[in-house]
C-alpha atoms as one frame of an Amber mdcrd trajectory, in Angstrom:
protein
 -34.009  -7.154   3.829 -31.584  -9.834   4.591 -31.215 -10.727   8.574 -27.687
 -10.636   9.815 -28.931 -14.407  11.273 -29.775 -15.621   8.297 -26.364 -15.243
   6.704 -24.072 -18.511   6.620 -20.664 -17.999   7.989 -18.287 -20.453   7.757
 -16.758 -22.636  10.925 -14.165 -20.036  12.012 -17.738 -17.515  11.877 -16.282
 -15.502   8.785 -18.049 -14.065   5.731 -16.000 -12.754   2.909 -16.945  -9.570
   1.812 -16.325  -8.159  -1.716 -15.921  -4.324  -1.868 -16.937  -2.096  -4.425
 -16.552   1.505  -5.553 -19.892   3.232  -5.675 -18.767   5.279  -8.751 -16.204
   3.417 -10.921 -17.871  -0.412  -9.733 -14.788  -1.705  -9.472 -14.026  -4.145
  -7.132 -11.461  -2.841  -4.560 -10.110  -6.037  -2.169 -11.817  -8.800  -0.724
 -11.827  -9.403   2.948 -13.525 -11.338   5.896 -16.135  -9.999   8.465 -17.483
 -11.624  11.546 -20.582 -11.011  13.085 -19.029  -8.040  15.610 -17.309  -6.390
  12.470 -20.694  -6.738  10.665 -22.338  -5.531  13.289 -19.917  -2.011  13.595
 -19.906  -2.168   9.932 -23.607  -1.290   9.844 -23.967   0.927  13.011 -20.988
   2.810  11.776 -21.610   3.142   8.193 -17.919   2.461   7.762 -15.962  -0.774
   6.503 -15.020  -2.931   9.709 -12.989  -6.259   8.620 -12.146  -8.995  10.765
  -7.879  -9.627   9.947  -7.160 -13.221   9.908  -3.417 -12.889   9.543  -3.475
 -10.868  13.272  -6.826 -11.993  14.708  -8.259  -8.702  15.380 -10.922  -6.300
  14.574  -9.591  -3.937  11.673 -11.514  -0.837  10.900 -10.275   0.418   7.504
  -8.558   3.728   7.519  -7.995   3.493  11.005  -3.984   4.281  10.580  -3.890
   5.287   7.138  -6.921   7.369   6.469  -8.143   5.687   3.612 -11.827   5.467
   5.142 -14.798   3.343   3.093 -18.343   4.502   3.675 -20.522   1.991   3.169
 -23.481   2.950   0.483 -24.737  -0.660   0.282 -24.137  -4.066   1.579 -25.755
  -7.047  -0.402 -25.913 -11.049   0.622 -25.386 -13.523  -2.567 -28.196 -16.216
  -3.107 -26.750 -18.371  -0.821 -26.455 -15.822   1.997 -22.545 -17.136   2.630
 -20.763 -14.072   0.675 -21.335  -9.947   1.035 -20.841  -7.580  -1.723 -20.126
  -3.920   0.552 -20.481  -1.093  -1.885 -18.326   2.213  -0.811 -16.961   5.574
  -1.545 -13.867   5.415  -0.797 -10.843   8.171   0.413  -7.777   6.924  -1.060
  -6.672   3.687  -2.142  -8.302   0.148  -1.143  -4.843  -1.464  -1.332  -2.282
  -1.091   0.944   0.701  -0.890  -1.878  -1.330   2.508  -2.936  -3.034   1.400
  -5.810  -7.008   2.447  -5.976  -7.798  -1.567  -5.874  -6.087  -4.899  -5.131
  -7.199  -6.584  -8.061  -4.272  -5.277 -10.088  -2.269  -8.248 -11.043  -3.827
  -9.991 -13.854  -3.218 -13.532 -14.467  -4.643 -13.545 -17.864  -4.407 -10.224
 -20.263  -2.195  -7.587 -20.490  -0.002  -6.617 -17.517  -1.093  -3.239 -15.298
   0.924   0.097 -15.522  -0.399   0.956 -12.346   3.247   0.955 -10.654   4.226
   4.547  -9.289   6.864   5.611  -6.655   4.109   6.686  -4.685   2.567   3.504
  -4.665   6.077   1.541  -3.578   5.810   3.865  -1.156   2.786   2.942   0.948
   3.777  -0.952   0.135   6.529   0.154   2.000   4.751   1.847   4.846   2.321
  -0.787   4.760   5.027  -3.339   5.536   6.365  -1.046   8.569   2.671  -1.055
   9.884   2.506  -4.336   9.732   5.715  -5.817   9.740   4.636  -9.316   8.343
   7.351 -12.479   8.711   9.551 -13.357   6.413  10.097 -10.216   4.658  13.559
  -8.283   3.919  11.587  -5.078   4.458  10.586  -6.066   7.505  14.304  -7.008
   8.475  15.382  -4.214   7.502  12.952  -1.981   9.675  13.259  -4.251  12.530
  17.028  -3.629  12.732  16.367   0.026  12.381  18.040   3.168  11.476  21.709
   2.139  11.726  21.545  -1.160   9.251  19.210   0.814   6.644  21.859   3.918
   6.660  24.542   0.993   5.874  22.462  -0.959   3.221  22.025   2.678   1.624
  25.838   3.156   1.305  26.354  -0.618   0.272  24.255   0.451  -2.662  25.148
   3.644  -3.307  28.713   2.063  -3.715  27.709  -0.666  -5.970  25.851   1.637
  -8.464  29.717   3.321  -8.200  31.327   0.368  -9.417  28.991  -0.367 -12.595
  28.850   2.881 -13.553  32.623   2.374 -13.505  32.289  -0.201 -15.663  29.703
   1.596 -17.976  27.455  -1.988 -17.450  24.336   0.119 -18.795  22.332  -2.979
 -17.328  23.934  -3.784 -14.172  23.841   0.307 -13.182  19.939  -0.414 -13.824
  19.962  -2.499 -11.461  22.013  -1.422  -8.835  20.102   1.962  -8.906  17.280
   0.114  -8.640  18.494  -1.479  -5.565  19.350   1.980  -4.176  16.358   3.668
  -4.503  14.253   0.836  -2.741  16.713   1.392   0.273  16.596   5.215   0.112
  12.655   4.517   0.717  13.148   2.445   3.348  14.857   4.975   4.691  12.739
   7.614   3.812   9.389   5.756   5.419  11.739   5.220   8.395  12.404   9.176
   8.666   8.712   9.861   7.825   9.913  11.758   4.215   7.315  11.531   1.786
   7.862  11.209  -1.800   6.038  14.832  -1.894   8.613  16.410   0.390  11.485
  14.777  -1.826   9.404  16.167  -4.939   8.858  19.657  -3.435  12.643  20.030
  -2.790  13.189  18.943  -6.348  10.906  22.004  -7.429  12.492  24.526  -5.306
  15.419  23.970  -6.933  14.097  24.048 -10.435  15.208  27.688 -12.534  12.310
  29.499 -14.198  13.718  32.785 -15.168  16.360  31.199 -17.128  19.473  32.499
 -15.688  22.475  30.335 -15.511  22.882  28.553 -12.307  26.704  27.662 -11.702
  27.758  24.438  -9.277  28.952  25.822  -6.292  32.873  24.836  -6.510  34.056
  23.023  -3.170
């Protein structure tokens, strides 16, 4: 067994840590640990990173539930690097995908994408609110600005539909239904409860449902 003082961390006393799925093996993220989140990391059996961007301790699934119980943790040769084998509940990544190493730079491109996981990118960026980001803006100016971005949109998917610009309507709806989840991680809507409605509404006996005239 490895000593935690024989491990090397570097000068700002960080190690990074590579985690793993106990099942699948996959690698989930990569992130940093000192020596305290090392330390809770083993007497809590639970992932405990140390986040560089906000210089805190960040115990993962703290705010989103997405807990990792630790099954293993392993020094390299050089005792400067930690592989930190888990099971996991939920997704590693904060967009909602089940790892962060989703982006290939070589091979074919992911079709990992899914509503849900533009979703918790989006509530990710609300937790977090990091600089320089539209989303961000957008949540810092709060309810009032998102409501007008939404009709802003909602007009300008009007206009090339008008048009009967196949791509430019892409787009446009595109551009609407990022700022209808905005606005739906602002309310606290999930995509379920949008889903659910969707299904309440849906006809199974097969009777003829006429539009309500106004």
């Amino acid at each position: 067994m490895v000593n935690i003082d024989e491990l090397k961390f570097d000068e700002k006393g960080l190690i990074p840590a590579i985690v793993v799925d106990a099942d699948s093996k996959k690698v989930l993220t990569l992130a940093y640990m000192n020596r305290e989140s090392l330390e809770i990391s083993i007497k809590e059996m639970k992932t405990c990173f140390w986040s560089r961007s906000r210089g805190e301790l960040w115990r993962k699934g703290e705010t989103s539930g997405n807990w990792q119980h630790i099954v293993s943790i392993t020094a390299d040769c050089d005792r400067d690097a930690l592989v930190v084998t888990v099971n996991k509940e939920g997704p590693a990544c904060h967009l909602g995908n089940d790892s962060c190493f989703e982006f290939p730079v070589l091979g074919e491109l992911p079709s990992g994408f899914s509503v849900k996981g533009l979703y918790k990118m989006l509530e990710g960026r609300k937790m977090e609110m990091p600089e320089n980001s539209y989303t961000t803006y957008l949540f810092e100016k709060g309810l009032d600005k998102i409501l007008k971005k939404v009709g802003e949109e909602a007009t300008e998917v009007i206009i090339a539909g008008k048009a009967e610009d196949r791509d430019e309507t892409i787009y446009e709806i595109a551009d609407l239904a990022y700022h209808v989840m905005v606005l739906m991680v602002e309310l606290g809507i999930s995509v379920d409860d949008v889903l659910d409605e969707l299904a309440s509404r849906h006809i199974i006996d097969h009777k003829v449902k006429q539009e309500k005239m106004k």
